[in-house]
N, C-alpha and C positions, 0 to 999 in steps of 0.2 A: 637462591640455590639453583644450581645446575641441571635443567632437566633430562633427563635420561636417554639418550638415541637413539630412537626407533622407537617413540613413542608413538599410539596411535592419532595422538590428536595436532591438526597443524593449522595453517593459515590459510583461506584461500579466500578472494576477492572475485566476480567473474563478472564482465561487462559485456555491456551491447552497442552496437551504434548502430542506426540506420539514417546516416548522412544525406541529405541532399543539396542542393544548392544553395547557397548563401549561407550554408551553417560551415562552422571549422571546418577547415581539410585536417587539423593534427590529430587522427580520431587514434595514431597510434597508442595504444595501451598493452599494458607487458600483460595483462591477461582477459581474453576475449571469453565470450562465452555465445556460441549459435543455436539456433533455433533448434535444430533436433536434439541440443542437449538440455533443453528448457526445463524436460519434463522432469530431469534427473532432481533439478533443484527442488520438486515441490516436497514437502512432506506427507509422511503418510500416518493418520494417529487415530490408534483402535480404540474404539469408545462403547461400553455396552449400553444398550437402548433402556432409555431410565422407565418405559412402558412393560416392554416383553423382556429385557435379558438379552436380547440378539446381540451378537456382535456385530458392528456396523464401524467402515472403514471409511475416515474423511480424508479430504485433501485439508492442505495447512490453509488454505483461501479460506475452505467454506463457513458458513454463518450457519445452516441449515441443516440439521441433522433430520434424512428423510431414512427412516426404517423398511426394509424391502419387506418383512415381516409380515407386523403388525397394524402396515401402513403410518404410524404417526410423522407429523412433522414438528419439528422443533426449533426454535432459535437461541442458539446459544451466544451467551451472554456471560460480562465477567467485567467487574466494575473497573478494572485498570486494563491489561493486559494480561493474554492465553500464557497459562504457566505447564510445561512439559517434563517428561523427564526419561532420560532411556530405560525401558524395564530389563535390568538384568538380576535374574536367581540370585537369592543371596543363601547362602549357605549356612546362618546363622550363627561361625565362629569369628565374623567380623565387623567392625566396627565400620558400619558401612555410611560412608561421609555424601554429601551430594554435590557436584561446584557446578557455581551459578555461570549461565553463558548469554549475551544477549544475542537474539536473531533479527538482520535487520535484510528487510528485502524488499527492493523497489526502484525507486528510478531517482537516478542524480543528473543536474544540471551542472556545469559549470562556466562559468561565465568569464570568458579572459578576451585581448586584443583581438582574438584572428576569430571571431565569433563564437556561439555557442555550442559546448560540448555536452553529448548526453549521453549517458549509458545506464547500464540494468546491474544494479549492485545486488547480491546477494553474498553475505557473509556471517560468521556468527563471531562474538568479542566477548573475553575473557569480563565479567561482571565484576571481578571484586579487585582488590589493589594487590593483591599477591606479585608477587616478580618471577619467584618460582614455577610457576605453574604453567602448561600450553596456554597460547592466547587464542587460539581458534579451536573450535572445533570437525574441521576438516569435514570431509563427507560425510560421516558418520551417522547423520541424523540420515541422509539421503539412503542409505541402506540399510537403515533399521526401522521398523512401525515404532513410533514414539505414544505415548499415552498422556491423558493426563494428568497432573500432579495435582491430589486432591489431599486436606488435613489428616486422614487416616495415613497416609502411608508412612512405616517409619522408617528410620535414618531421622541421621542432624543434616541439617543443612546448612552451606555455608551464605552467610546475605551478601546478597547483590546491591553492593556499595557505590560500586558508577551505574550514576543514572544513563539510560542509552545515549539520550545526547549528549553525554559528559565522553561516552567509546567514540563517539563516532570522530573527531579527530584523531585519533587511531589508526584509522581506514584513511583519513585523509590522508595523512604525512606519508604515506605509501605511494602515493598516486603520481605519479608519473608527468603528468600534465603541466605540473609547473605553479604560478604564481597563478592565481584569480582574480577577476575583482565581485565573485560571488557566487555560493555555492548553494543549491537546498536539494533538498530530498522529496518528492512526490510520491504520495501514495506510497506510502512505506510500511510494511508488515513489521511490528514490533512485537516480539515479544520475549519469554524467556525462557528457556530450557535448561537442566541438571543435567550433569553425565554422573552417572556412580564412582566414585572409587572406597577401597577398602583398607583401616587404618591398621599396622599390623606393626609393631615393635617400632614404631617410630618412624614407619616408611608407610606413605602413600600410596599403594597402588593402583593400577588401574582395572577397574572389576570387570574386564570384559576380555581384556588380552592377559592380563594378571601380569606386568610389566609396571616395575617401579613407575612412580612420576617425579616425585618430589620428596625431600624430609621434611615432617611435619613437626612443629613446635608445639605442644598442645597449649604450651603455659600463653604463647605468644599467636594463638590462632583461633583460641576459646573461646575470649568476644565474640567474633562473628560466626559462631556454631550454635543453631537451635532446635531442640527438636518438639518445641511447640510450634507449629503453624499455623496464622490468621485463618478463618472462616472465612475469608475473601477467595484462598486459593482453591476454592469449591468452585466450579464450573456452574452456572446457571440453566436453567432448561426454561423457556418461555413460550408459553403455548401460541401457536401461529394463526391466531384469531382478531379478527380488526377489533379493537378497542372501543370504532363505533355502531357499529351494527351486529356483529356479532357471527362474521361470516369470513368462510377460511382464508387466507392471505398466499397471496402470489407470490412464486420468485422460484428464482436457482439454486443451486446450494451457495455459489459464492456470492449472489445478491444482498447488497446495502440495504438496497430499498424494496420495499414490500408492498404489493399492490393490491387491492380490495374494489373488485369488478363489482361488488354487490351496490357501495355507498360512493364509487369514485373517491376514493381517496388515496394515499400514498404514506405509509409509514417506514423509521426508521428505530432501530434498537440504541438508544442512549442509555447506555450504565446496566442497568438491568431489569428497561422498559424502553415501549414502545411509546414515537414521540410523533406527530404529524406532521407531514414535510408537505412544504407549498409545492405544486406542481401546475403545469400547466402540458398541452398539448396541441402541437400546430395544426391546421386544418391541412389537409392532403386536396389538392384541385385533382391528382392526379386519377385515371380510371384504370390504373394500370396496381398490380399488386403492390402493398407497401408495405416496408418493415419503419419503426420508429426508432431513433438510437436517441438515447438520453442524453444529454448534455447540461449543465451549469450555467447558469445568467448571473453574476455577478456583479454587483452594483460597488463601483471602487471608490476607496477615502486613499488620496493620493497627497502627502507631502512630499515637496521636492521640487515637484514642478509641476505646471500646471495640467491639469486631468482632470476637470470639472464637467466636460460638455461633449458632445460629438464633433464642433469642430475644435477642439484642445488635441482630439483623437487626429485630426485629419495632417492635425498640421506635424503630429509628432513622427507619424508613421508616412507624412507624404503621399496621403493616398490620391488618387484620380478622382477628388468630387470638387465641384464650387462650392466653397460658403458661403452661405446665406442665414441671415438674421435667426432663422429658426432651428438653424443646427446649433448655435449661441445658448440655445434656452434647452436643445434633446439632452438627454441623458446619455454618457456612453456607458457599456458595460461591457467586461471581462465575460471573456465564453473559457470552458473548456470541459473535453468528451468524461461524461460520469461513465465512461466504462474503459480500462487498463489496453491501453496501445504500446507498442511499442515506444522509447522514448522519444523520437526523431518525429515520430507520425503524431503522437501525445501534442507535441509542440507544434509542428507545424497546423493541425484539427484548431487546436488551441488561438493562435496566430489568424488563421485564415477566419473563424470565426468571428473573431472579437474586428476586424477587417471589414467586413462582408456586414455585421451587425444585423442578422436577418430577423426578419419582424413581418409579422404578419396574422391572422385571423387566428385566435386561439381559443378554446375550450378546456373543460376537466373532464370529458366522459371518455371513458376507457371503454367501451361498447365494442366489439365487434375489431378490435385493432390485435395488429402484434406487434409486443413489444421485447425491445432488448434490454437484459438485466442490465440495471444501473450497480454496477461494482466497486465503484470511486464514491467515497463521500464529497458533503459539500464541504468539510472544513479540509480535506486533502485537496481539493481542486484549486481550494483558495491560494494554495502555497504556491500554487504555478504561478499566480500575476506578475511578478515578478519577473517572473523569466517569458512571460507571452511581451510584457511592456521592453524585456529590452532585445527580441525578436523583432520586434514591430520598429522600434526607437531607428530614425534616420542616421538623427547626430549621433551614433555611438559612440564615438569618445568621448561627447559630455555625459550621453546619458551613464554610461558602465560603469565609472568610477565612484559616481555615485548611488550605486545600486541595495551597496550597505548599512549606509544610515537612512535611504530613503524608506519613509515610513507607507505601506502598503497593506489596506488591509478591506473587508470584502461588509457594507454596510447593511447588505440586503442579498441574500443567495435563492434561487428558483431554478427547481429542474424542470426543463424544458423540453419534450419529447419534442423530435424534427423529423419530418417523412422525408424517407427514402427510396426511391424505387427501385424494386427490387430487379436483378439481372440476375446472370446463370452465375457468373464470376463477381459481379459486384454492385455494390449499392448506391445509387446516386443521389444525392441532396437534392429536392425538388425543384428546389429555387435557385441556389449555389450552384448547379451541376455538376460539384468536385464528387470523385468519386473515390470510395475506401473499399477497397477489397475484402471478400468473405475469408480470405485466407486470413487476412489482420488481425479480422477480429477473432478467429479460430483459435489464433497462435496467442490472444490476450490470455486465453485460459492458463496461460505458462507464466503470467505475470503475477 
């Protein structure tokens, strides 16, 4: 059925590139999206504090709900994916319907002949198979506080029939860039969002501009309407206390990982608990101020070709070293940054690391350090190897083609704190001396 013109809800896709040398010149794409307008993307969702009542406003990142109140801090938690929904008045003489929409936000690679392309996808995709209906929903979320969708609230809802990664060809077939030979998504925000509309004599409408959408079939649309909802769509609240000692737990609000200066350790929220993450921390020689960024060591199971050793690594990627019998027997591993870069800088951090392979004197005490919130999980980091191996890869025309059946997958993962030294404008790798700018990682808070 024909949707109606001038509806409020529409399509929009919005990328980034931050190109440097040796990656694709084709970075043209029919829609960009720049750093002063980062902020627009984020969302904003009012949650009252499950302690005092306050109302308290998060960004869509955050993990952490810190009350200005009553002081509590919280980690929320939710055993699939954050489910939203826009709150509009209902007037009580409508039949007020809710359509599922998936939000997917985060970083795409794609990998074609003229090297790799990256950019910053932020979109949201029509969840059910309707044909009728908008497939995006436009800005929308970006200029309204959205909340969350908890069992009490009523209305039917319509189920969210495509799973996300069944939309996300969707988004592809849009894309500009052409043929691939491999695509993935990093560190990608999934989740799911309602917009209201209101069912009135067999017409749709839209509950917030009160503009038709669609005609509704009830006989032929009543399967996927319920208005029981699972006890899953309940938001979790977990208290931010270590698990082993019993003492408060560090972090940001959009921090993964959670840190516990009391017992040295480091935890992560799986499902709806807290789980121990291996960690480790480099020694600093330096006498000079230092900040530590987080990073990923990942120990790779490589079919395709060979990746078993440090020189497997040497010879794929060409590097400047001699081998010698004992590079045969090292281990290589996959590096890439636990906290959200832009995508260009993501990959190259990425690249340079797993490169460089830095190694050296390491502990577990968190004593007396600063540290940068680890924002990236390890199972999102993991999905980069892929695109760090065919960054690195000499031969790329043998490696690229084959990038989609090759089987890559991460046997052993360790965050690894790296000192820094700290400058007025930027941060330098102790050892690597490459340097990342404080503005970088400023602007990640937009990722």
């Amino acid at each position: 059925m024909h949707t109606p013109p001038g509806g409020a809800l529409s399509h929009r896709t919005d990328a980034h590139s931050d190109r440097h040398p040796g990656e694709a010149a084709t970075t043209n794409y029919s829609l960009m999206i720049s750093w002063h307008r980062m902020d627009q993307g984020i969302w904003k969702i009012e949650q009252a504090c499950p302690q005092c009542g306050a109302p308290v406003v998060l960004d869509e990142a955050d993990r952490l709900l810190s009350c200005p109140f009553c002081r509590t801090k919280l980690q929320l938690a939710t055993p699939d994916h954050f489910r939203y929904h826009i709150p509009v008045p209902d007037r009580g003489d409508n039949d007020r319907i809710y359509l599922p929409y998936w939000r997917l936000r985060g970083t795409s690679y794609t990998v074609q002949a003229g090297g790799i392309i990256p950019r910053f996808v932020d979109t949201s995709i029509l969840a059910t198979g309707a044909r009728d209906l908008p497939r995006s929903l436009g800005l929308r979320p970006q200029a309204m506080t959205v909340k969350f969708t908890s069992p009490d609230l009523p209305g039917r809802f319509v189920e969210a029939s495509l799973q996300a990664r069944t939309a996300v060809p969707a988004m592809e077939s849009s894309d500009p860039s052409g043929h691939s030979d491999y695509r993935v998504f990093v560190g990608e925000t999934v989740s799911l969002v309602y917009t209201p509309a209101d069912l009135r004599n067999g017409i749709l409408y839209d509950a917030l501009l009160k503009r038709p959408l669609s005609r509704w079939n009830e006989d032929s649309n009543t399967r996927s309407l319920s208005e029981m909802k699972p006890p899953n769509w309940q938001v979790r609240f977990i208290s931010t206390i270590c698990p082993h000692c019993g003492w408060d737990l560090d972090g940001e609000g959009d921090a993964q990982i959670l840190l516990c200066r009391n017992c040295d350790s480091a935890w992560q929220c799986a499902g709806t608990q807290f789980e121990r993450v291996s960690f480790s921390v480099m020694a600093a020689s330096s006498r000079k101020e230092v900040l530590y960024l987080p990073f990923w060591r990942m120990t790779p199971r490589v079919e395709g070709i060979p990746l078993g050793s440090f020189a497997d690594l040497i010879r794929l990627a060409n590097l400047p070293k001699a081998i010698d019998s004992g590079f045969e027997k090292k281990p290589a591993f996959f590096w890439a940054p636990a906290f959200k870069l832009s995508p260009a800088l993501f990959l190259r951090w990425a690249r340079q690391m797993t490169a460089f392979q830095p190694d050296g004197k390491t502990g577990e005490s968190l004593a007396g350090a600063s540290f940068h919130p680890a924002t990236l999980t390890g199972r999102e980091a993991a999905e980069s190897m892929k695109i760090t191996l065919a960054g690195l890869a000499v031969d790329k025309r043998r490696v690229h083609p084959r990038l989609s059946e090759m089987r890559v997958s991460a046997t052993e993962i360790m965050l690894v704190y790296q000192p820094f030294v700290a400058g007025r404008h930027e941060l330098v790798h102790e050892t690597m001396g490459t340097a990342i700018s404080r503005t970088a990682l400023s602007f990640s808070t937009y990722l």
